[in-house]
PDB file as gemmi writes it, atoms N, CA and C in Angstrom:
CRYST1    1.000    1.000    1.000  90.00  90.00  90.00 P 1                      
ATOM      1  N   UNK A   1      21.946 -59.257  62.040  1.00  0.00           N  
ATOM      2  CA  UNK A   1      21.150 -59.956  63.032  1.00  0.00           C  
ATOM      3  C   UNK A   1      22.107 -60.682  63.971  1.00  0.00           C  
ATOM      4  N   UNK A   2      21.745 -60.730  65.014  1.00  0.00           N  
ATOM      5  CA  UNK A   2      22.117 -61.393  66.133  1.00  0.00           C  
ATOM      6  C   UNK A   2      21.666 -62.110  67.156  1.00  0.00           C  
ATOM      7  N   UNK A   3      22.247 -63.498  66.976  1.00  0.00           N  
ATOM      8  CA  UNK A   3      21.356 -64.677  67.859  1.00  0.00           C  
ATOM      9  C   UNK A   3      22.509 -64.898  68.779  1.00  0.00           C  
ATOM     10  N   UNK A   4      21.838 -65.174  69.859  1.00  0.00           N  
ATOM     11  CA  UNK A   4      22.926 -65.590  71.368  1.00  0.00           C  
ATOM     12  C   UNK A   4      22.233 -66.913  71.865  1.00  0.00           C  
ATOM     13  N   UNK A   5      23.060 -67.837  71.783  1.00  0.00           N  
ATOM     14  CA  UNK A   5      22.629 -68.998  72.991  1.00  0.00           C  
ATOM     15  C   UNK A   5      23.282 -69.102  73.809  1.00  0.00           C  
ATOM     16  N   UNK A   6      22.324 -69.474  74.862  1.00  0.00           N  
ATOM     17  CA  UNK A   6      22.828 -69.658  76.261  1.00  0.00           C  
ATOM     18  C   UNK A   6      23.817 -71.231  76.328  1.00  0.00           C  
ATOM     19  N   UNK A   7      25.159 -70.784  76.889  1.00  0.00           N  
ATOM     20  CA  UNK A   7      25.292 -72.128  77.017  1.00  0.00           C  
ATOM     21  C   UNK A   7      26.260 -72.713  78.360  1.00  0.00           C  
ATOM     22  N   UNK A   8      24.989 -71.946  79.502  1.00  0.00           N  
ATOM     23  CA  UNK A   8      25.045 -72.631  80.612  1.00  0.00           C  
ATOM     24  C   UNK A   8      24.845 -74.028  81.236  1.00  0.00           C  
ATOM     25  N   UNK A   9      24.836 -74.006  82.453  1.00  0.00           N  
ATOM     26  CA  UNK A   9      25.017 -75.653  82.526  1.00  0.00           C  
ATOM     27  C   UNK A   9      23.357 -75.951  82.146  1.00  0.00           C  
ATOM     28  N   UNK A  10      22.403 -75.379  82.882  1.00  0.00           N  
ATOM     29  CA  UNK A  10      20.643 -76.002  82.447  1.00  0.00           C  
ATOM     30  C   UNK A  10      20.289 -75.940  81.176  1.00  0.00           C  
ATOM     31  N   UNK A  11      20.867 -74.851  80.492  1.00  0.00           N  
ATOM     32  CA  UNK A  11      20.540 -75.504  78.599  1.00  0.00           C  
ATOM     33  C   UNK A  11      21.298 -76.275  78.122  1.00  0.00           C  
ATOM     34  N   UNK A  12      23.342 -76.283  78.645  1.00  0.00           N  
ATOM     35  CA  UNK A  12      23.682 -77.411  77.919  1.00  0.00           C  
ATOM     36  C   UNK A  12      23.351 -78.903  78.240  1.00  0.00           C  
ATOM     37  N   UNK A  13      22.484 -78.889  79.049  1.00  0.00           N  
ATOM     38  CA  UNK A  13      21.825 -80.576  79.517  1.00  0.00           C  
ATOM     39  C   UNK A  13      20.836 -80.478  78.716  1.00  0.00           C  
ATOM     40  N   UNK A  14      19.561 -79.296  78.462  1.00  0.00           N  
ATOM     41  CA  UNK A  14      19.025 -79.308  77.347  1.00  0.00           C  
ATOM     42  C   UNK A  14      19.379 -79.476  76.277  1.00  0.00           C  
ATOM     43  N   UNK A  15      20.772 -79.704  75.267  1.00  0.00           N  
ATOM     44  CA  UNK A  15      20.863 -79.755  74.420  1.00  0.00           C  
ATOM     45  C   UNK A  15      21.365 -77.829  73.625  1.00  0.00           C  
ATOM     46  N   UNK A  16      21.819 -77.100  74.723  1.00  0.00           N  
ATOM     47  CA  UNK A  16      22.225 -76.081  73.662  1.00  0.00           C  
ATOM     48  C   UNK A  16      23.459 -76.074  72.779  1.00  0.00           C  
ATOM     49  N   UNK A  17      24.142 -77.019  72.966  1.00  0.00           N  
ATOM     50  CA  UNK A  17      25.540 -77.711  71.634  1.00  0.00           C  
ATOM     51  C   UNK A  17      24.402 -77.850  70.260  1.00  0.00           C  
ATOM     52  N   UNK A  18      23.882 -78.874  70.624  1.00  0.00           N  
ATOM     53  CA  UNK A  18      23.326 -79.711  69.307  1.00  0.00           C  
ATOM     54  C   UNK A  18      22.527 -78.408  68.638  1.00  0.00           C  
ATOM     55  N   UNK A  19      21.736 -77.394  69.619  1.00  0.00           N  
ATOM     56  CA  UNK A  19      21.084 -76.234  68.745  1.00  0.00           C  
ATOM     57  C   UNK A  19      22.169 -75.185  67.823  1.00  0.00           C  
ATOM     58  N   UNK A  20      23.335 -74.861  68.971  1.00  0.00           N  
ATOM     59  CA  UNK A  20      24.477 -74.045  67.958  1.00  0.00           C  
ATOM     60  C   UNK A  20      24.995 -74.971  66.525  1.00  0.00           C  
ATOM     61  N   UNK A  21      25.226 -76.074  67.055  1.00  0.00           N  
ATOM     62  CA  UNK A  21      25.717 -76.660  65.605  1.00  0.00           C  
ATOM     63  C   UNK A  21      24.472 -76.861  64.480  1.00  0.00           C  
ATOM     64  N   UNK A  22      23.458 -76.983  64.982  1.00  0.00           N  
ATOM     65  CA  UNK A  22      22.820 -76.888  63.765  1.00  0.00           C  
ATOM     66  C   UNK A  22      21.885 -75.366  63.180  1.00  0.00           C  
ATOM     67  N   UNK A  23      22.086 -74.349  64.217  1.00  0.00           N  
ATOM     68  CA  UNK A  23      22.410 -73.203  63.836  1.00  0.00           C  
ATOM     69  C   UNK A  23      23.465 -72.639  63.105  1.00  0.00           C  
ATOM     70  N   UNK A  24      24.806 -73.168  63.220  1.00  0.00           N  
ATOM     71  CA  UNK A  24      25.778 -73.217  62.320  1.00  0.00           C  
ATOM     72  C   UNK A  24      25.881 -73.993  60.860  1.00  0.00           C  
ATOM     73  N   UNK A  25      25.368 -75.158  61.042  1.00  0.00           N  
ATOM     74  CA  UNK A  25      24.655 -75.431  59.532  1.00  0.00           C  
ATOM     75  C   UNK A  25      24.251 -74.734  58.974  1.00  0.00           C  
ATOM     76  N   UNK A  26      22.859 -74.720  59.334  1.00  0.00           N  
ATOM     77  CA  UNK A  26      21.867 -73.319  58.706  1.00  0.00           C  
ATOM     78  C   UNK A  26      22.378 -72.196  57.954  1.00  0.00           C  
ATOM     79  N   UNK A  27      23.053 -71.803  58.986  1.00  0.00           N  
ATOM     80  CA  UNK A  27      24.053 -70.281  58.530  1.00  0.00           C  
ATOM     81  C   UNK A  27      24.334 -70.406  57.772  1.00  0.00           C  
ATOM     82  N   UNK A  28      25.277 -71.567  57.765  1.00  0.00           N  
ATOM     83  CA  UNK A  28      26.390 -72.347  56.422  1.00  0.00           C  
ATOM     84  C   UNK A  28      25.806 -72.497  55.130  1.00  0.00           C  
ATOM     85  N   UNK A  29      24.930 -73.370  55.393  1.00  0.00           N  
ATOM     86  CA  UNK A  29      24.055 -73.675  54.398  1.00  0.00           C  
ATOM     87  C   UNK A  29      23.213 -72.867  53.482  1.00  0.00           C  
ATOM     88  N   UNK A  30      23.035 -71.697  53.871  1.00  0.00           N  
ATOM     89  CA  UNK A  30      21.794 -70.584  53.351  1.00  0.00           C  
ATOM     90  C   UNK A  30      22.665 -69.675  53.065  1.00  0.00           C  
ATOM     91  N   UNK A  31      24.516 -69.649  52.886  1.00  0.00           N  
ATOM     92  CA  UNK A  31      24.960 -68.394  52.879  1.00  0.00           C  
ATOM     93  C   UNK A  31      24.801 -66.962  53.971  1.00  0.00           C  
ATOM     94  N   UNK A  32      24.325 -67.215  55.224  1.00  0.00           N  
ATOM     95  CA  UNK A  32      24.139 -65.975  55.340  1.00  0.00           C  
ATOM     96  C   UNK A  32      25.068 -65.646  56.833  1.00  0.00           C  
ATOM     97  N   UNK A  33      26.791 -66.353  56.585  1.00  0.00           N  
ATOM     98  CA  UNK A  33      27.557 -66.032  57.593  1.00  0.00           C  
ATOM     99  C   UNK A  33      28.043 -64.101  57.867  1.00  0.00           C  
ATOM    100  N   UNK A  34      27.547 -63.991  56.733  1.00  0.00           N  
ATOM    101  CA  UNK A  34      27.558 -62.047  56.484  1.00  0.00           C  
ATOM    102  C   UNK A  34      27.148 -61.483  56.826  1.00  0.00           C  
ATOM    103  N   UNK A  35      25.086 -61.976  57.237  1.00  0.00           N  
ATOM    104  CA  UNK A  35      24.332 -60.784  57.942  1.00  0.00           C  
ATOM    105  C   UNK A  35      23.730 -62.041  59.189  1.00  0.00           C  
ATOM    106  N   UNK A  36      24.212 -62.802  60.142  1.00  0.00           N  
ATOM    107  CA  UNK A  36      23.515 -63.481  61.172  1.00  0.00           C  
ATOM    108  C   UNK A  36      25.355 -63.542  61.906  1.00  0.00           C  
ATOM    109  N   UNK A  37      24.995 -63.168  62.925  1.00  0.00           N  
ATOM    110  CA  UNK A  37      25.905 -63.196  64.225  1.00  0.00           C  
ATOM    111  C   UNK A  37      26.029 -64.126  64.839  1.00  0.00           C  
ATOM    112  N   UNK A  38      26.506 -65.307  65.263  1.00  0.00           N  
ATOM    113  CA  UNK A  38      25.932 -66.371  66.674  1.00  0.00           C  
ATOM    114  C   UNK A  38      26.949 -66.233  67.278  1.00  0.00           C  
ATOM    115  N   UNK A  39      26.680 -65.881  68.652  1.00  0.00           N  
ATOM    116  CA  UNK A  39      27.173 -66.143  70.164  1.00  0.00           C  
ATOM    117  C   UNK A  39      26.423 -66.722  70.847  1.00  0.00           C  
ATOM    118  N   UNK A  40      27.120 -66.972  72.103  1.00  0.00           N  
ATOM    119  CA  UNK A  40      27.160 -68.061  73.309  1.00  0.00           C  
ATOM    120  C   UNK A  40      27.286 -66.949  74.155  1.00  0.00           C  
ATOM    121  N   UNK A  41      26.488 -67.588  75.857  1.00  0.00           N  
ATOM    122  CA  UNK A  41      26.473 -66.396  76.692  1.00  0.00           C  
ATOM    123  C   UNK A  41      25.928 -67.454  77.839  1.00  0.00           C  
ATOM    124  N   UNK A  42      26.455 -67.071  78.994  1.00  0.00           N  
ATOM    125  CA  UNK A  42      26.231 -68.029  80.301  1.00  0.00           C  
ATOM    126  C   UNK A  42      24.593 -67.504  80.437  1.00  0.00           C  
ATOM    127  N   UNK A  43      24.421 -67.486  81.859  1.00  0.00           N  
ATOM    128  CA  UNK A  43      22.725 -68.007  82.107  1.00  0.00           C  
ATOM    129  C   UNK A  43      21.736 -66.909  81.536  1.00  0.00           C  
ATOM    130  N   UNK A  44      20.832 -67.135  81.275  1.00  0.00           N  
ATOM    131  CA  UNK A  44      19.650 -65.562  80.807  1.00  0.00           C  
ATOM    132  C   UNK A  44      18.514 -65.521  81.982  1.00  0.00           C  
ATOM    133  N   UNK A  45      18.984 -66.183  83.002  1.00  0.00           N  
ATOM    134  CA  UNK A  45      17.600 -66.327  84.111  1.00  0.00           C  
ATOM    135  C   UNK A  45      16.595 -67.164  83.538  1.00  0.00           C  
ATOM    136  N   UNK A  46      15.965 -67.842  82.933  1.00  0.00           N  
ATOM    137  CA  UNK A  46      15.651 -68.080  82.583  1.00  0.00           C  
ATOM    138  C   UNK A  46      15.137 -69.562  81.837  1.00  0.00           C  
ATOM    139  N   UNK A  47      15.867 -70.195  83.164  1.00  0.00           N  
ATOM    140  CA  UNK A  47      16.491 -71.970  82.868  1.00  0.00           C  
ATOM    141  C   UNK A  47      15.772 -72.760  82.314  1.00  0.00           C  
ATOM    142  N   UNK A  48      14.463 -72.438  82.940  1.00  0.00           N  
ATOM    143  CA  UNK A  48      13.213 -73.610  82.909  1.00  0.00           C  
ATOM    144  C   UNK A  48      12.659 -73.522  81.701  1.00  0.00           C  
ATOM    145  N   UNK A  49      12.553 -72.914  80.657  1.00  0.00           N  
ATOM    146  CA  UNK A  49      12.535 -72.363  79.608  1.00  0.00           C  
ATOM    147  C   UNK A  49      12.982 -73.559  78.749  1.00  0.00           C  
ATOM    148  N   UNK A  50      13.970 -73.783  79.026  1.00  0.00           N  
ATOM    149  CA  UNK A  50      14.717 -75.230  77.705  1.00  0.00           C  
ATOM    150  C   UNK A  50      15.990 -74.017  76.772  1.00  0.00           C  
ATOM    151  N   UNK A  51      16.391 -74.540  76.257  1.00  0.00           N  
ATOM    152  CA  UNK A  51      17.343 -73.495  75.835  1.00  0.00           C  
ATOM    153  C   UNK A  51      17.084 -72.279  75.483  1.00  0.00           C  
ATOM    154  N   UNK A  52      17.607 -71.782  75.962  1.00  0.00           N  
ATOM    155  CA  UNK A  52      17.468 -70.232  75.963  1.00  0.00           C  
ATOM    156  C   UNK A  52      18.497 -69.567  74.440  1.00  0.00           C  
ATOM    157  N   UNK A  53      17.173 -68.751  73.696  1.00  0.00           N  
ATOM    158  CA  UNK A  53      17.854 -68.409  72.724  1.00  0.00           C  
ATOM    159  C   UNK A  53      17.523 -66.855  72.263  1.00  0.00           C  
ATOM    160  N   UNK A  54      17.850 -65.756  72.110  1.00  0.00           N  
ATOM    161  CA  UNK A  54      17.768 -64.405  71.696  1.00  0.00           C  
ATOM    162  C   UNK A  54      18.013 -64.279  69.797  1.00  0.00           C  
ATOM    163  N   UNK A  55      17.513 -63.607  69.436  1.00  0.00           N  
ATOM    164  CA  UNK A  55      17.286 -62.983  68.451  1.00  0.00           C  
ATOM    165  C   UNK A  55      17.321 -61.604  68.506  1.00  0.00           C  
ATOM    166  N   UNK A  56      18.390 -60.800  68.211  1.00  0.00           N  
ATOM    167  CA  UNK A  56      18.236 -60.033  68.513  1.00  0.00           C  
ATOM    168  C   UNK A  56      17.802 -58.827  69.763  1.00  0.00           C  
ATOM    169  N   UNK A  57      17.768 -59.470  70.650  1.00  0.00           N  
ATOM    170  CA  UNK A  57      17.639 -59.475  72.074  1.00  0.00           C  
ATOM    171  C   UNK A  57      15.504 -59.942  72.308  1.00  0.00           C  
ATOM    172  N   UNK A  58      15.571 -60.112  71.472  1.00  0.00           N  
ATOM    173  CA  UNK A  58      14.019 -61.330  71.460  1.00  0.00           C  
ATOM    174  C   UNK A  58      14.120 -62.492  71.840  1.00  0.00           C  
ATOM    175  N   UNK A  59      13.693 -63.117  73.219  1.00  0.00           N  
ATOM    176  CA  UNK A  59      13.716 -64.019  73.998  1.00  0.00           C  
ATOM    177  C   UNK A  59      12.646 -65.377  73.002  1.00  0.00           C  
ATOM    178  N   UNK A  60      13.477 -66.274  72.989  1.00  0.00           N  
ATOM    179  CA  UNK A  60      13.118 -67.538  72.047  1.00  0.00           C  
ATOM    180  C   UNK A  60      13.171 -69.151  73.262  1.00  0.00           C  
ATOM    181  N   UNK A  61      12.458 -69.446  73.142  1.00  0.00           N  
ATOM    182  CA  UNK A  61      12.777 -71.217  73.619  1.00  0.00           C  
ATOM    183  C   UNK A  61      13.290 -72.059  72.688  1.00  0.00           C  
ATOM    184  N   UNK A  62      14.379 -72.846  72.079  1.00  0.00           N  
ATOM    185  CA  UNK A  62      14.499 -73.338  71.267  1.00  0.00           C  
ATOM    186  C   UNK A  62      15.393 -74.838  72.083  1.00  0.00           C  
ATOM    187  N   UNK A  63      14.645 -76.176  71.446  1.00  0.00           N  
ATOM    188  CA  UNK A  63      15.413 -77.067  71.668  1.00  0.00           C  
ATOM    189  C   UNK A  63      16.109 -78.199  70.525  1.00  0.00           C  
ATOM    190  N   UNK A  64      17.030 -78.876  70.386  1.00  0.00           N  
ATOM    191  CA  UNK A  64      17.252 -79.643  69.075  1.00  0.00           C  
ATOM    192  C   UNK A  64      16.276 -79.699  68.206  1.00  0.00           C  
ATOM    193  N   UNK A  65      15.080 -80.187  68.992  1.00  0.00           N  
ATOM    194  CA  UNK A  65      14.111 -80.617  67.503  1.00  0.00           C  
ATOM    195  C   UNK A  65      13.637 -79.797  67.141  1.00  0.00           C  
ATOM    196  N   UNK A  66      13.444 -78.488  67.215  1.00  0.00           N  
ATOM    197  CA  UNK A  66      12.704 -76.988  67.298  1.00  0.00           C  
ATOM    198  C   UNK A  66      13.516 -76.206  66.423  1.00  0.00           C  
ATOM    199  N   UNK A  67      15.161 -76.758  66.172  1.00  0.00           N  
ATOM    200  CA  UNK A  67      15.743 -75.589  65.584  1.00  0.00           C  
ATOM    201  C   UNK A  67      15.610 -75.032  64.045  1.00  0.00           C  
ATOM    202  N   UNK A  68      15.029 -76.109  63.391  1.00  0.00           N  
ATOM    203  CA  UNK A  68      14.967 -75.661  61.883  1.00  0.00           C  
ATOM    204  C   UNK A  68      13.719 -75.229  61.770  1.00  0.00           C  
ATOM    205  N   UNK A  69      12.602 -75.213  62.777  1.00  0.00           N  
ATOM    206  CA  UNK A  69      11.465 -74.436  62.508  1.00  0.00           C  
ATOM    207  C   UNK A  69      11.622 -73.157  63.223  1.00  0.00           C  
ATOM    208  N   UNK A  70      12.483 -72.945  64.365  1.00  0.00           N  
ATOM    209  CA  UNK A  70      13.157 -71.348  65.311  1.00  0.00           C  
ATOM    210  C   UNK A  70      13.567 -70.818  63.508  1.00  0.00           C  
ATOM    211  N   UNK A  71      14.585 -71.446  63.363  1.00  0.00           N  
ATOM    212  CA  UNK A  71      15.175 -70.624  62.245  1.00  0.00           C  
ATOM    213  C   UNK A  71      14.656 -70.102  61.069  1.00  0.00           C  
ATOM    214  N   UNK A  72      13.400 -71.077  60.476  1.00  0.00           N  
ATOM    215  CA  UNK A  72      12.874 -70.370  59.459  1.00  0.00           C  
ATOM    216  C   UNK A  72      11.324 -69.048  59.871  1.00  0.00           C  
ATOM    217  N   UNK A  73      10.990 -69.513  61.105  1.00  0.00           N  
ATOM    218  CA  UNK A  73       9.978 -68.840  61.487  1.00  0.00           C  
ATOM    219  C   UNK A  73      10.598 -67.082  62.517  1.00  0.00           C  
ATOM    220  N   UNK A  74      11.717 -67.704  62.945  1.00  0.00           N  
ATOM    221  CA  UNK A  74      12.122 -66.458  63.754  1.00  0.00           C  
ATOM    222  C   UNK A  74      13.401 -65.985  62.516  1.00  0.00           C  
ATOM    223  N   UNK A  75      14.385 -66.468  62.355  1.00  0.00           N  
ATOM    224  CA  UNK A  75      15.486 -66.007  61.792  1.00  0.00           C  
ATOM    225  C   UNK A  75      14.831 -65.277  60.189  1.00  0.00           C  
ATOM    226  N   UNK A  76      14.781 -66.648  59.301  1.00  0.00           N  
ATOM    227  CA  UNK A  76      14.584 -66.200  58.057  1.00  0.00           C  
ATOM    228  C   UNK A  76      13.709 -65.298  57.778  1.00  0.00           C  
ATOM    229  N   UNK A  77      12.283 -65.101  58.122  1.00  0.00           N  
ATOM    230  CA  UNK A  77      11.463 -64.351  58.294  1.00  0.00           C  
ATOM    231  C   UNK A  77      11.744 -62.758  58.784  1.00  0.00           C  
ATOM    232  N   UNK A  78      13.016 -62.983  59.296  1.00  0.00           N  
ATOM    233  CA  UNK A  78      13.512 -61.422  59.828  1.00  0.00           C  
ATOM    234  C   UNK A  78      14.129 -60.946  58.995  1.00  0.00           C  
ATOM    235  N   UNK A  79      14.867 -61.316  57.846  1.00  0.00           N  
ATOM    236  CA  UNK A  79      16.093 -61.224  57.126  1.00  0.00           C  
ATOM    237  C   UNK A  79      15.162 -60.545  55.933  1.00  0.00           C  
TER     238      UNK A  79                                                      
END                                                                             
């Protein structure tokens, strides 16, 4: 699996740092640096949105407070 956040200038004012690092927890935390990918990727068109996040090339809104429910509802659920 493969998740990409955007981390242009309109999501990193949204907060797309604070979503990778605690996407990197997660990862960490659940063991699953083996089958989940994370990259970073400048703009997705898509600004107004709030951070812009892919799954697999599945277009996600995700912001700090959103990320541990993105992850168990989009990520874990895929796995």
């Amino acid at each position: 699996m493969k998740i990409v956040v955007c981390i242009g200038s309109s999501c990193h004012i949204k907060g797309s740092r604070q979503v990778v690092e605690k996407l990197q927890r997660l990862i960490a935390e659940k063991n699953l640096g083996d089958k989940i990918e994370l990259g970073g990727t400048f703009c997705m068109g898509q600004c107004q949105k709030g951070v812009c996040v892919t799954v697999d090339e599945e277009f996600c809104s995700v912001t700090p407070d959103t990320v541990e429910e993105f992850f168990e509802t989009k990520v874990l659920a895929a796995l």
